[in-house]
N, C-alpha and C positions, 0 to 999 in steps of 0.2 A: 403278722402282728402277734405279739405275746398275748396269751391268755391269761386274764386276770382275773380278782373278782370288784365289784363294784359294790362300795357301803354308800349312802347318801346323811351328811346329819345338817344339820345347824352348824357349821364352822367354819371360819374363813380362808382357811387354807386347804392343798390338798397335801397331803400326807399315803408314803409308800412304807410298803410291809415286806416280809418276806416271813410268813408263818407255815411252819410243817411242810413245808419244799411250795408253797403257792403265794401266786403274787397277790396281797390284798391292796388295794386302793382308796382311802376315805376320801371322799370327795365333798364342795357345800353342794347343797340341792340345785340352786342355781345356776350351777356349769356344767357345760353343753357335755356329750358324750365323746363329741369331736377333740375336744378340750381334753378331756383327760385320756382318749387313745395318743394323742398327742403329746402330753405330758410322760405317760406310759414309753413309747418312742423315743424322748429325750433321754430316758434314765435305762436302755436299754441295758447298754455294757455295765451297770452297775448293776442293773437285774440278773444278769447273766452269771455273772461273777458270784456273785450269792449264795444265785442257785446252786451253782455247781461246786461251793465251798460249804452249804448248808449242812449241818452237823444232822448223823443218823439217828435214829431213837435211843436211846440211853440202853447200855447193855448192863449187865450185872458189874459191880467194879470200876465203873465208868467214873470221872472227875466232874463236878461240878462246882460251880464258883457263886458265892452267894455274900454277895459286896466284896468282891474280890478274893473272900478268903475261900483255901480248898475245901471239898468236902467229897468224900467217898461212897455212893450209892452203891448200898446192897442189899439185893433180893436172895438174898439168903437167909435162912432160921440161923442166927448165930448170937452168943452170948458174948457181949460188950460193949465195955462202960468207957468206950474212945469216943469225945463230942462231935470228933471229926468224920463221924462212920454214920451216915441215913439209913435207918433200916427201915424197909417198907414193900410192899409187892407191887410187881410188876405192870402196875394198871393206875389210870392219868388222876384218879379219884384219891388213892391209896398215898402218890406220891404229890399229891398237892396238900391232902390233913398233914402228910410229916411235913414238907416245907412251912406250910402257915403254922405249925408250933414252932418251929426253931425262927421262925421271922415275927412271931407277933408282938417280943419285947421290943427290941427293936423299933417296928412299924410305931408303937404306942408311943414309944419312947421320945420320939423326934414329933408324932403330931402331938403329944403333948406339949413341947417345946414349942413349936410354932403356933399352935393355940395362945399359949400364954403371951408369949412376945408380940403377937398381935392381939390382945386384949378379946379372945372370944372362949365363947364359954358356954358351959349344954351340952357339948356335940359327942355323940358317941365316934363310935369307928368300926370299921366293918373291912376286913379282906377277903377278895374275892379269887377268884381269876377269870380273866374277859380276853374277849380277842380283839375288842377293836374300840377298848377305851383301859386308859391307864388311872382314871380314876371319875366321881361321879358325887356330887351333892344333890344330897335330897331332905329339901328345906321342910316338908313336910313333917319327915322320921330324924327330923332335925340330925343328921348322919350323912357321914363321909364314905365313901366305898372307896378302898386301894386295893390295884392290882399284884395281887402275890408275885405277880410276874417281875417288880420292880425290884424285887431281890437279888436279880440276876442282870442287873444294872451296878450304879454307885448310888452312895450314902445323896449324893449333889443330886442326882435325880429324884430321888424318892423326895427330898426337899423340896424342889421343884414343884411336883405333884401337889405332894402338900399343903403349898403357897398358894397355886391354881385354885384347886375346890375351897379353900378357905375363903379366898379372896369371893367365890361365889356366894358368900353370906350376905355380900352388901352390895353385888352385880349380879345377877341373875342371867346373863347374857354375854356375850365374847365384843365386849365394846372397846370403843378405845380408853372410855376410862378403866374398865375392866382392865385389862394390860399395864394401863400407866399404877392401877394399884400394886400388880402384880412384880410389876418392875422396883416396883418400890422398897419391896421386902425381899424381892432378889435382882440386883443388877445385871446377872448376866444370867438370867430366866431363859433367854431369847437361844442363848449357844448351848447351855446345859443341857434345854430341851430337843435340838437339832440331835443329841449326841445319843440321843432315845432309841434310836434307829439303830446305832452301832450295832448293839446289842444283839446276841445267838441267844434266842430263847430255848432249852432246852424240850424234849417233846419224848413223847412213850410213844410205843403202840397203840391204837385203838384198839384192838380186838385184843391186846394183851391179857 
């Protein structure tokens, strides 16, 4: 049996990871342990594959892709004015402030957009980076949290996201009306979202 790790929330599906070379698993609260080593099992050879294609820590000079386009991480002291060049040190705190600057026009830009065209208003915005949610409303601090992570996705996902926590202003819950809202302001929410998973999140060292 693969070793995994097991998250439990409120959601009605389960949902497979591949973070920092480990298999994570979200599972609802309600399903059995049987159930999801068994689910685990099903998705072996894809697990497998992953693993073993899973991209190393970021080296100095290394490529990264942020909505597709290139960008050049370096941990070097060097002077220049290329947009295409991250300069930042070698450690997961240093290289997530430089990505959420170069992402937070961007991020605002389209929850802006989809705020308006869905008629809601008030909401702040907040990026974070999470491991085991891509985004998160909190109706209290009336505010959106996005994962910084979705940069290293497409422009369609981050929408995605988007649509999801907004749609939680007027659903509070993973219902089927929830969804059928969701659906609503995006037709194909449902494959966009599956495509979530493709994605090679970049990763540092810890101890770097």
């Amino acid at each position: 049996m693969l070793e995994y790790t097991l998250i439990r929330k409120n959601n009605k599906n389960l949902y497979l990871r591949i973070r920092e070379g480990k298999v994570v698993v979200t599972a609802p609260k309600n399903v059995s342990k049987a159930y999801v080593d068994q689910f685990v099992c099903k998705h072996r050879s894809w697990i497998e594959q992953r693993l073993t294609t899973s991209k190393k820590p970021l080296q100095n000079l290394d490529t990264i892709y942020i909505f597709g386009k290139p960008y050049t991480i370096c941990f070097d002291t060097i002077t220049s004015k290329d947009p295409t060049i991250i300069k930042c040190r070698p450690d997961i705190k240093s290289f997530q402030t430089c990505i959420r600057l170069k992402i937070q026009d961007i991020f605002l830009q389209r929850f802006q957009m989809h705020c308006e065209r869905m008629h809601i208003e008030g909401l702040k915005l907040r990026i974070g980076f999470f491991k085991s949610k891509w985004g998160s409303f909190h109706p209290t601090k009336k505010e959106v949290s996005l994962n910084g992570n979705l940069a290293f996705t497409d422009i369609e996902c981050l929408d995605a996201i988007i649509i999801h926590e907004l749609c939680h202003v007027s659903y509070r819950n993973h219902s089927s009306a929830f969804y059928k809202e969701v659906l609503h302001w995006m037709p194909n929410y449902k494959e966009v979202h599956k495509r979530l998973n493709s994605y090679e999140m970049p990763t540092l060292k810890k101890d770097a």
